[in-house]
Residue frames as a rotation matrix with the C-alpha (Angstrom) as fourth column:
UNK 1
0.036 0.960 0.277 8.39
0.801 0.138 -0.582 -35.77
-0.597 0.243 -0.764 47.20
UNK 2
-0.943 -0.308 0.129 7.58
0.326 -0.766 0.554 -33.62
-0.072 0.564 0.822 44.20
UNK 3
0.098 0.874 -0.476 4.42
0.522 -0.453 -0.723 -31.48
-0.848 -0.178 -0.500 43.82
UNK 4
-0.206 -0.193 0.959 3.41
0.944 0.220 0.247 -30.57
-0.259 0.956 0.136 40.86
UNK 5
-0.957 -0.288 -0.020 2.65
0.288 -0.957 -0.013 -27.28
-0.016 -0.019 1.000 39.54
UNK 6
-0.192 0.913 -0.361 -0.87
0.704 -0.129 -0.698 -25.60
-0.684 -0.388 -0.618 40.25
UNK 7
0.708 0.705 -0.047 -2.78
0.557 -0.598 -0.577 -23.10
-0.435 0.383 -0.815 38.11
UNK 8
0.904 -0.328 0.274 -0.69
-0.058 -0.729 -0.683 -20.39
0.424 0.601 -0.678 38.37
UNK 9
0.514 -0.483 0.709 2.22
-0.845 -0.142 0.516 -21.68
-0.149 -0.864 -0.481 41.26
UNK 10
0.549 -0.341 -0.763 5.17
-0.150 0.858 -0.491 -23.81
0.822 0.384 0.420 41.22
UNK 11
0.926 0.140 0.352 6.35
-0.377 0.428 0.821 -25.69
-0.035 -0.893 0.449 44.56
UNK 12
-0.008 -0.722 -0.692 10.12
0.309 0.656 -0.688 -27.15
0.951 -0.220 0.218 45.93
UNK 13
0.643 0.180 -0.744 10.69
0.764 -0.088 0.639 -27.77
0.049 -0.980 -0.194 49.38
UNK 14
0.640 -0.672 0.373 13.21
-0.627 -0.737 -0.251 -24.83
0.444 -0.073 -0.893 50.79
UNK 15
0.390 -0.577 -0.718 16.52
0.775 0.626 -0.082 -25.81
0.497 -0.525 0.691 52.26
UNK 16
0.065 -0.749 -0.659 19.77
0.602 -0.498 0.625 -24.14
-0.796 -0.438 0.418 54.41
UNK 17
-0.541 -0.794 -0.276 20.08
0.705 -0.608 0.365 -22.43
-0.457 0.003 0.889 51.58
UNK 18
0.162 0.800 0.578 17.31
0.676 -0.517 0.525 -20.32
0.719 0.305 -0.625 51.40
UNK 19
-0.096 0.046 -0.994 18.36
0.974 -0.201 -0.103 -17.67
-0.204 -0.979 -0.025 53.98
UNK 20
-0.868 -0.068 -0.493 18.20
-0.091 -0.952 0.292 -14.90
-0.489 0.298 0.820 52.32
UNK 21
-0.446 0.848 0.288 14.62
0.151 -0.246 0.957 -15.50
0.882 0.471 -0.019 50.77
UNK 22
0.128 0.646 -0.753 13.35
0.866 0.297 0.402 -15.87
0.483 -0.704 -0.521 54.22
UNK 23
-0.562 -0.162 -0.811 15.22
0.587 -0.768 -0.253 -13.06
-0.582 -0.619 0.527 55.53
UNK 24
-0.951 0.281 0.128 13.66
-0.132 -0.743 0.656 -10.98
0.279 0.607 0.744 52.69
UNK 25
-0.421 0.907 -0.009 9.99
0.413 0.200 0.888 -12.06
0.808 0.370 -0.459 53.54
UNK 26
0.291 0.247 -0.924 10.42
0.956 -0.032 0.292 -11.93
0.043 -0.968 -0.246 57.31
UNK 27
-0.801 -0.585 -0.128 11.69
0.598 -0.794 -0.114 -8.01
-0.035 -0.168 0.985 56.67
UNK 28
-0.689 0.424 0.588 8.40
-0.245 -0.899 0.362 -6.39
0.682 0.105 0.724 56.33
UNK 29
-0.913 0.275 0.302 6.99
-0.401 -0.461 -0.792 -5.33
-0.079 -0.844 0.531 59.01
UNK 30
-0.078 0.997 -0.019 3.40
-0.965 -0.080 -0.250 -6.00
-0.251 -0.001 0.968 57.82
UNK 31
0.266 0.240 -0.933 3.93
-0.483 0.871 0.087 -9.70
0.834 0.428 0.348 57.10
UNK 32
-0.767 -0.500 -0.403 5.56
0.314 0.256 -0.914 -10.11
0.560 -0.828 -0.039 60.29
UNK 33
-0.229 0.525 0.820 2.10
-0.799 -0.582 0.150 -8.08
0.556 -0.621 0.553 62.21
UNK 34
0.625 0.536 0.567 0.60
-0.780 0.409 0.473 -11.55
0.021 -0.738 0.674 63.60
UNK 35
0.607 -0.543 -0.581 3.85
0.178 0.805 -0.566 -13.21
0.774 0.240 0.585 64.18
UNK 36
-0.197 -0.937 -0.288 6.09
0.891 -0.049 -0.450 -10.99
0.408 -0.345 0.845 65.83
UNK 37
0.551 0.525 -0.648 4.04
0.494 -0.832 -0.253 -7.60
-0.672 -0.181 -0.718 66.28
UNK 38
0.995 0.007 0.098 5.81
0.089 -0.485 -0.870 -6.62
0.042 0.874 -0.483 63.11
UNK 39
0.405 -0.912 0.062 9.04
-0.809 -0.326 0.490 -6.55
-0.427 -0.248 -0.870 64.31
UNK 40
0.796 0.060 -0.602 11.15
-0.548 0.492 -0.676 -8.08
0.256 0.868 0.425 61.43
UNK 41
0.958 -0.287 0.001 13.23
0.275 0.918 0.286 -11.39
-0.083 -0.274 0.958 61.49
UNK 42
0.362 -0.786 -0.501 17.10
-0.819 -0.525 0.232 -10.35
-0.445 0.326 -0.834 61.15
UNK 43
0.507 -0.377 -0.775 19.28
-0.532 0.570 -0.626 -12.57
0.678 0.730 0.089 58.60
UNK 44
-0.565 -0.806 0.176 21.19
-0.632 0.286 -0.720 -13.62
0.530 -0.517 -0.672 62.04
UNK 45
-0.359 0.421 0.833 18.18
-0.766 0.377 -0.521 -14.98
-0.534 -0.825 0.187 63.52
UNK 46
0.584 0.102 -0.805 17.46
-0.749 0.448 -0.487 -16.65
0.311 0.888 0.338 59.98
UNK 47
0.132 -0.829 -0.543 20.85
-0.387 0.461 -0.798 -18.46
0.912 0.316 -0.260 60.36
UNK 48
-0.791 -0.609 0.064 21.00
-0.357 0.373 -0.856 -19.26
0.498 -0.700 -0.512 64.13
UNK 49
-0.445 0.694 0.566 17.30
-0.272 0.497 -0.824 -20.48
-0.853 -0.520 -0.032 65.05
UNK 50
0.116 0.803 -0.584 15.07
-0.756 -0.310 -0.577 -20.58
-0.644 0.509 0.571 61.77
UNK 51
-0.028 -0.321 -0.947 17.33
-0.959 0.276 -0.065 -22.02
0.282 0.906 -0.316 59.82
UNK 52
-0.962 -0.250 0.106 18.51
-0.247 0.640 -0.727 -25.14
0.113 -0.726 -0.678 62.40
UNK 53
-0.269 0.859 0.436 14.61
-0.569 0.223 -0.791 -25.38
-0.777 -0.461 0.429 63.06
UNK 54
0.584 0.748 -0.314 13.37
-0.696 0.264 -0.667 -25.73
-0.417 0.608 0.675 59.49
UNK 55
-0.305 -0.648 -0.698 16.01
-0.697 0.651 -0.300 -28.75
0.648 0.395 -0.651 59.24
UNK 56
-0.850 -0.128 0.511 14.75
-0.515 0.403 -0.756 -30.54
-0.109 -0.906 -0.409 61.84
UNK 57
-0.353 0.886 0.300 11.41
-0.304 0.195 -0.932 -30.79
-0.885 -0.421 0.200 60.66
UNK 58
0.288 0.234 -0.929 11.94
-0.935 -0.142 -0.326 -31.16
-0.208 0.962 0.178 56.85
UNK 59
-0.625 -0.331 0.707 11.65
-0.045 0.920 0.390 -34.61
-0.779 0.212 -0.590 55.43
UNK 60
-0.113 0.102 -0.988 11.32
-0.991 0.056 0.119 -34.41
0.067 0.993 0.095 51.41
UNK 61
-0.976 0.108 -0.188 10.18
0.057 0.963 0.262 -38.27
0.209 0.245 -0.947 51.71
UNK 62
-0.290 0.870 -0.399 7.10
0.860 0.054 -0.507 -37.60
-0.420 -0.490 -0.764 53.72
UNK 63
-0.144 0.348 0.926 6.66
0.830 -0.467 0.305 -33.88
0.539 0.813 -0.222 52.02
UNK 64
0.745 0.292 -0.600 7.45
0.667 -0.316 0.675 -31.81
0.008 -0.903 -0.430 55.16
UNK 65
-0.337 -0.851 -0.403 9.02
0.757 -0.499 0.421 -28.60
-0.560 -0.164 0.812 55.67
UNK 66
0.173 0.613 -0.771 8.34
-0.107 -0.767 -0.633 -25.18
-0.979 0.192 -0.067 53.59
UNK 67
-0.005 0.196 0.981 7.22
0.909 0.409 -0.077 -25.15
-0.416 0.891 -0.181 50.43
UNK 68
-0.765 -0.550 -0.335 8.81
0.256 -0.737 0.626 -22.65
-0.591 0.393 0.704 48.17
UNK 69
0.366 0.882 0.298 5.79
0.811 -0.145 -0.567 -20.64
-0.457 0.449 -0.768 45.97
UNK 70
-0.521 -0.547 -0.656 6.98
0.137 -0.811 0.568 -18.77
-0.843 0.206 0.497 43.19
UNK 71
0.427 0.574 -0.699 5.19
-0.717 -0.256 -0.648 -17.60
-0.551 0.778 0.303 39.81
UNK 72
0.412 -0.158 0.897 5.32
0.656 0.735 -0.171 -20.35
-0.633 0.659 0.407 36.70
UNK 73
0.898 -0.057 0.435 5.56
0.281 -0.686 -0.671 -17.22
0.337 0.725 -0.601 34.34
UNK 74
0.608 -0.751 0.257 8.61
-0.407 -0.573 -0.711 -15.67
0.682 0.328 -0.654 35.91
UNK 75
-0.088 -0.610 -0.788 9.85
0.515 0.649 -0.560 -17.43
0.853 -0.454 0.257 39.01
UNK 76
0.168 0.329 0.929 8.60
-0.594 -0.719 0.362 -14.79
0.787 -0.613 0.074 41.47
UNK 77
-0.882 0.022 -0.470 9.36
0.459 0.265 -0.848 -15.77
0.106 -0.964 -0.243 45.09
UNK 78
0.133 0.721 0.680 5.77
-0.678 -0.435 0.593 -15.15
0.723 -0.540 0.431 47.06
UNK 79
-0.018 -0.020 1.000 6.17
-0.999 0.033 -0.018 -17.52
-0.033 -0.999 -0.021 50.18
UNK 80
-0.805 -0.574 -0.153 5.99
-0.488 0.786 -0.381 -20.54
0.338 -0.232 -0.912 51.58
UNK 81
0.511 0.856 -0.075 3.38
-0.551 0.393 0.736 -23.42
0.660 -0.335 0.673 52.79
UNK 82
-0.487 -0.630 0.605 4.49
-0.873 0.335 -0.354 -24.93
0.020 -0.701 -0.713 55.85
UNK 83
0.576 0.447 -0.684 3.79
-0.532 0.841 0.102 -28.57
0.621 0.305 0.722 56.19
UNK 84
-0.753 -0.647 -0.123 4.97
-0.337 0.539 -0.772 -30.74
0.565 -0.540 -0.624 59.33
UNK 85
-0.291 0.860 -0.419 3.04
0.525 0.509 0.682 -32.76
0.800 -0.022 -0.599 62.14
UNK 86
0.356 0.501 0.789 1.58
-0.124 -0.811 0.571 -31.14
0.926 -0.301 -0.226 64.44
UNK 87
0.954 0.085 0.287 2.87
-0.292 0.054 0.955 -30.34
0.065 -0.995 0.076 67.88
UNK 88
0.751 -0.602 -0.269 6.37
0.108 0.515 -0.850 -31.05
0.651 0.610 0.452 66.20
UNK 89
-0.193 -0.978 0.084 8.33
-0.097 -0.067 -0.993 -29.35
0.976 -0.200 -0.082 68.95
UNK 90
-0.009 -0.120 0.993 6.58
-0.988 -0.154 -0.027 -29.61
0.156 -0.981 -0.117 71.99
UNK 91
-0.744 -0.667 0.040 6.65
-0.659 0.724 -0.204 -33.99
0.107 -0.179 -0.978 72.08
UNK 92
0.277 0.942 0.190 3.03
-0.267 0.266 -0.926 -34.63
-0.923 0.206 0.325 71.00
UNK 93
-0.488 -0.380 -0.786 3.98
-0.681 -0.398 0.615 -35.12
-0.546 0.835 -0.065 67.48
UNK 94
0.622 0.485 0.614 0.88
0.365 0.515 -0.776 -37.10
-0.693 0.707 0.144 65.49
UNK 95
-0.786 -0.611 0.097 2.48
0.000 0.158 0.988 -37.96
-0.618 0.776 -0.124 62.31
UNK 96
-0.238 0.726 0.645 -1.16
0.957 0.061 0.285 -38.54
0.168 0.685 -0.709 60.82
UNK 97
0.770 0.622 -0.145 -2.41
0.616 -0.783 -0.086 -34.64
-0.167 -0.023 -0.986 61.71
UNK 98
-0.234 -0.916 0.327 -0.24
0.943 -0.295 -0.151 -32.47
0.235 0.274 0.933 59.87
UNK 99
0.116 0.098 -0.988 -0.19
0.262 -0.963 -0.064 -28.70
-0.958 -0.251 -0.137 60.10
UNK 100
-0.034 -0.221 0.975 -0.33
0.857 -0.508 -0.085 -26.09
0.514 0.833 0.206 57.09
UNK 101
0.531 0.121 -0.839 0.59
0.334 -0.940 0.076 -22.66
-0.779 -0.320 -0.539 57.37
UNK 102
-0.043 -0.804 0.593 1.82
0.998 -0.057 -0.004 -19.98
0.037 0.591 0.806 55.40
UNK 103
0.322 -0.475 -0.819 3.56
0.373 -0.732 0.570 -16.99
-0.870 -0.489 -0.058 55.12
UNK 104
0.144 -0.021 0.989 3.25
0.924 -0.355 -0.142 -14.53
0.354 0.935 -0.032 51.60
UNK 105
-0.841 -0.455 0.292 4.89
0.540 -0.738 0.404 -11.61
0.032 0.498 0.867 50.24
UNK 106
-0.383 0.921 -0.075 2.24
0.055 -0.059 -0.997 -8.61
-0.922 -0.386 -0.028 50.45
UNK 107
-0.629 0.087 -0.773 2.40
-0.586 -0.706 0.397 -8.61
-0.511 0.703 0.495 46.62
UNK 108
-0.992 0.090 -0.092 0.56
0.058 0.951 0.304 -11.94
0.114 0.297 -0.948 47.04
UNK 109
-0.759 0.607 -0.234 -1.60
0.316 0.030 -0.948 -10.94
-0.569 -0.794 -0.214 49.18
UNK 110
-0.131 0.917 -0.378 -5.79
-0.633 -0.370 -0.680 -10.66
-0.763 0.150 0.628 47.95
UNK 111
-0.370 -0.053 -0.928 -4.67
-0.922 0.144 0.359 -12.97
0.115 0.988 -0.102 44.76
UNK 112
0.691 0.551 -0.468 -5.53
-0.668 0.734 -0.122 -16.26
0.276 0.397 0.875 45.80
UNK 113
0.078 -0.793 -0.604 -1.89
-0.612 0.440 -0.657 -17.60
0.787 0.421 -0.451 45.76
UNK 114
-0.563 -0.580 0.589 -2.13
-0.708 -0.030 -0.706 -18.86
0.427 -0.814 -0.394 49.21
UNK 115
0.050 0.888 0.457 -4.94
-0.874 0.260 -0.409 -20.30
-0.482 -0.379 0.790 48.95
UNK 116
0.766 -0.166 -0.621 -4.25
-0.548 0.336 -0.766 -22.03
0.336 0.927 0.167 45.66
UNK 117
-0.173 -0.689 -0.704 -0.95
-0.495 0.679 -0.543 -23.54
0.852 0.255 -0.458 47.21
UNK 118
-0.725 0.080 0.684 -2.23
-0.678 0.085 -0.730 -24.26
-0.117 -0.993 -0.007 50.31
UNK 119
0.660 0.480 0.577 -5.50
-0.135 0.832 -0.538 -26.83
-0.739 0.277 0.614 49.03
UNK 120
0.629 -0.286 -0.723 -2.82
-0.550 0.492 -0.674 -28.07
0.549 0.822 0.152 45.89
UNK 121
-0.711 -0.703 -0.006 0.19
-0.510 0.521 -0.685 -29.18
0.485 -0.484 -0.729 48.56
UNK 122
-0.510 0.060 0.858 -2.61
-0.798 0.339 -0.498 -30.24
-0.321 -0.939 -0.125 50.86
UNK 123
0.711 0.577 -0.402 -4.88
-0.699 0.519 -0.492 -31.95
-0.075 0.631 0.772 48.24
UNK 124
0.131 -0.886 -0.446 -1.27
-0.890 0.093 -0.447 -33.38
0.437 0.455 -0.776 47.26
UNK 125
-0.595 -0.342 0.727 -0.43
-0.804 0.257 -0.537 -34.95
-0.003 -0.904 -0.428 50.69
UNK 126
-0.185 0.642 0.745 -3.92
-0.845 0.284 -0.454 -36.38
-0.502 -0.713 0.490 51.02
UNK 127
0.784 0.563 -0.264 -3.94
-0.618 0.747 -0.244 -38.44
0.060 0.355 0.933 47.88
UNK 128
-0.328 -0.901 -0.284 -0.28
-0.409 0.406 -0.817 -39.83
0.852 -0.152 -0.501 49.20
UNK 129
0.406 0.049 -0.913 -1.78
0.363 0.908 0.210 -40.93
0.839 -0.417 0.351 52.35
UNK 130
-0.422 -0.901 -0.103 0.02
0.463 -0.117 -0.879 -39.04
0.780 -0.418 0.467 54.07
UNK 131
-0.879 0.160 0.449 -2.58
-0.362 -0.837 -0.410 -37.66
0.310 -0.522 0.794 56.84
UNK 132
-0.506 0.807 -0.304 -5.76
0.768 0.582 0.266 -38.22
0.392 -0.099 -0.915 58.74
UNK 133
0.437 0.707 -0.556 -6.30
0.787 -0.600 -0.144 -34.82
-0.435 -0.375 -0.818 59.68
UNK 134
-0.259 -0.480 0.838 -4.88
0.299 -0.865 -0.402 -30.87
0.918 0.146 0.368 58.30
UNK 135
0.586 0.283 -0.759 -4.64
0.799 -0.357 0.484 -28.30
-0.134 -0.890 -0.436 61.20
UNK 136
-0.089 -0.748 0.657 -3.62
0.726 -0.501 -0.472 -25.27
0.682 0.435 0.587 61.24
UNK 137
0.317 0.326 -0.891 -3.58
0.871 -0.472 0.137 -22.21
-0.376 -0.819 -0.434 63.94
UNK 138
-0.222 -0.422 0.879 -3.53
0.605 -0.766 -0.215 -18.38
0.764 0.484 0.426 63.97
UNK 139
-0.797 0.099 -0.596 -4.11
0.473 -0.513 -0.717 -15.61
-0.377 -0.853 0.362 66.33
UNK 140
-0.004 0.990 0.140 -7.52
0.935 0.053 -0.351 -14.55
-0.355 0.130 -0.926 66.71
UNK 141
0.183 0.514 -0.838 -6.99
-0.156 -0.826 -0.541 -11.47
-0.971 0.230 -0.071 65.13
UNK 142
-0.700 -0.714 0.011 -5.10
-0.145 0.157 0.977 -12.75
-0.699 0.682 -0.213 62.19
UNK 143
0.329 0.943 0.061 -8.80
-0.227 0.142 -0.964 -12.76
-0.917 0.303 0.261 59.83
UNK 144
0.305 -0.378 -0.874 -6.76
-0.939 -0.271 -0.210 -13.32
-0.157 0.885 -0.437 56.87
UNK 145
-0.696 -0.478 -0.536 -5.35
-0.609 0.789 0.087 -16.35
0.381 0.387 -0.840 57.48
UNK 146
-0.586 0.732 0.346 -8.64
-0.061 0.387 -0.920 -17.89
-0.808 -0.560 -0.182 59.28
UNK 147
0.036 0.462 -0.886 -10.36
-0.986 -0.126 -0.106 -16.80
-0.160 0.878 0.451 55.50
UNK 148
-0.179 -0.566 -0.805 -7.81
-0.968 0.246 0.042 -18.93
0.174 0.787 -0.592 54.35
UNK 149
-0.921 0.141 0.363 -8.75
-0.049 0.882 -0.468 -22.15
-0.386 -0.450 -0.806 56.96
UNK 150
-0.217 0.941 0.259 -12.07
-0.283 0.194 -0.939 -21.74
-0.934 -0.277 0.224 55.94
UNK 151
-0.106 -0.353 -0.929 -11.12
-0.886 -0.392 0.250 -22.08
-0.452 0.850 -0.271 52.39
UNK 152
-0.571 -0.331 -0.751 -9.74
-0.372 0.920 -0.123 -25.22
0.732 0.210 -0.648 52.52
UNK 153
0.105 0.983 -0.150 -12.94
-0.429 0.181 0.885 -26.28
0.897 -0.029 0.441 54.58
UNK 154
-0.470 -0.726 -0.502 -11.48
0.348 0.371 -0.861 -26.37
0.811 -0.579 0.078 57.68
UNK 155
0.465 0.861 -0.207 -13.79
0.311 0.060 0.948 -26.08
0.829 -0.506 -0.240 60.79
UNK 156
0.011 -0.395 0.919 -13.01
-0.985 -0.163 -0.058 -24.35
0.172 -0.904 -0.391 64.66
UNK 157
-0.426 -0.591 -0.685 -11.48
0.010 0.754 -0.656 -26.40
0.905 -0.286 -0.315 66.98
UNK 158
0.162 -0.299 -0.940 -10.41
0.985 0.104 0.137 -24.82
0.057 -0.949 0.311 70.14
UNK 159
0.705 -0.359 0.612 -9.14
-0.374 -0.921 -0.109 -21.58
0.602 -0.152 -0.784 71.12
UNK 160
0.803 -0.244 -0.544 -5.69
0.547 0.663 0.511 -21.99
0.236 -0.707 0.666 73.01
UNK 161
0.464 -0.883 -0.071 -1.75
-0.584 -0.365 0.725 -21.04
-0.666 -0.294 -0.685 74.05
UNK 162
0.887 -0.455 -0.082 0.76
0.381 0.819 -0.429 -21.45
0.262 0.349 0.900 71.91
UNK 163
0.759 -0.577 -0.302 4.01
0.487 0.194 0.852 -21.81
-0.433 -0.793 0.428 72.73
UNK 164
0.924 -0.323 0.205 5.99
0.208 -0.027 -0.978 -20.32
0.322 0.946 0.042 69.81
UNK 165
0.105 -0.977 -0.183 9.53
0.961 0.147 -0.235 -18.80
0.257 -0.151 0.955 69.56
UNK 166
-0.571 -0.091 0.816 8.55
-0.338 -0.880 -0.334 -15.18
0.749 -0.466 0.471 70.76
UNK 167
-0.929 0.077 0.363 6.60
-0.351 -0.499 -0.792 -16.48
0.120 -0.863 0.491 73.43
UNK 168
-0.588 0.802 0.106 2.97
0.658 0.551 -0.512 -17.71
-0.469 -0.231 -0.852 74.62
UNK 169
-0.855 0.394 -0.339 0.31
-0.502 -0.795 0.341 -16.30
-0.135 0.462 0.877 72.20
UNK 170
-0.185 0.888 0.421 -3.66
-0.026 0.424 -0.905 -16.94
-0.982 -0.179 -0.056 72.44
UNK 171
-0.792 0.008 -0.610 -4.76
-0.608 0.074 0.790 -18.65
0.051 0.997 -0.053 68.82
UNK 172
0.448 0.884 0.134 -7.81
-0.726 0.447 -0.522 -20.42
-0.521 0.136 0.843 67.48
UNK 173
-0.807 -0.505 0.307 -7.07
-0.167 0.693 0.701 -24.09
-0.567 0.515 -0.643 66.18
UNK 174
0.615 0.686 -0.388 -9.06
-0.762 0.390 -0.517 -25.27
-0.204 0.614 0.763 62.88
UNK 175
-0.426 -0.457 0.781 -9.19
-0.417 0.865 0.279 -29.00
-0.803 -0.207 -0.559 61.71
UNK 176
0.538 0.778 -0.326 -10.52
-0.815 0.379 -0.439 -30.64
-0.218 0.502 0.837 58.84
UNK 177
0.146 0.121 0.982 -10.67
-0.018 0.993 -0.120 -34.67
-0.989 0.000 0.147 58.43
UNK 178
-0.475 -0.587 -0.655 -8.72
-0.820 0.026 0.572 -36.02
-0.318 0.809 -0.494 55.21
């Protein structure tokens, strides 16, 4: 699947060889606060879980996996939109309720850009068919990216546990009908 370019953002899925953008994003501390308590990703953990993960779940037919987001004007790396179905690793996987998240640079951060690729990939998806629901989750302190659910007119859920890769962590789920 291709995705066209937005406003000011152009879009390719990432692959294996992206490890070294990821390792660069996941290094600051302050993009890492509601992920990891700030404590940054190392290029080894890139390469021996992250990577192996975000192969597992990427399928460029269906439009899954992370969506590179870089400036049209210069190529700028600013992050990524995740896109996969929900519940992908724990053996619930709904193919029709996808997930979005992402995960920007802070020089992104206040501009929009996240927003902007986040309702263009999903906007994308929806006139493919390719969903019956978006979802996305954050920790309840994470007000930034909750903005960002409400943006894209996404509604509470729940409050729950997730399971992630550091560990159980209490998040709010939002949902909004395609």
């Amino acid at each position: 699947m291709i995705i066209s370019p937005s406003a000011r953002l152009k879009y390719r899925l990432m692959t294996q060889n992206d490890g070294d953008l990821l390792t660069e994003l996941d290094s600051d501390p302050a993009v890492m606060r509601y992920l990891t308590n700030g404590k940054p990703t190392s290029r080894e953990q890139i390469e021996q879980f992250y990577l192996p993960r975000l192969a597992k779940f990427t399928n460029p037919q269906q439009g899954w996996g992370l969506w590179h987001c870089s400036l049209i004007d210069d190529e700028t790396f600013l992050g990524w939109v995740l896109i996969r179905p929900m519940y992908f690793f724990n053996g619930e996987m709904d193919e029709r309720d996808l997930e979005i998240g992402w995960r920007f640079k802070q020089i992104a951060w206040g501009k929009g850009y996240a927003t902007e690729a986040a309702r263009h990939i999903a906007t994308h998806l929806a006139e493919q068919d390719k969903m019956d629901y978006l979802s996305a989750e954050a920790l309840k302190e994470n007000l930034g990216s909750i903005n960002i659910m409400k943006k894209l007119s996404m509604t509470f859920l729940r409050e729950g546990i997730h399971e992630g890769p550091t560990g159980p962590m209490d998040v709010v789920y939002y949902r909004k009908a395609v």
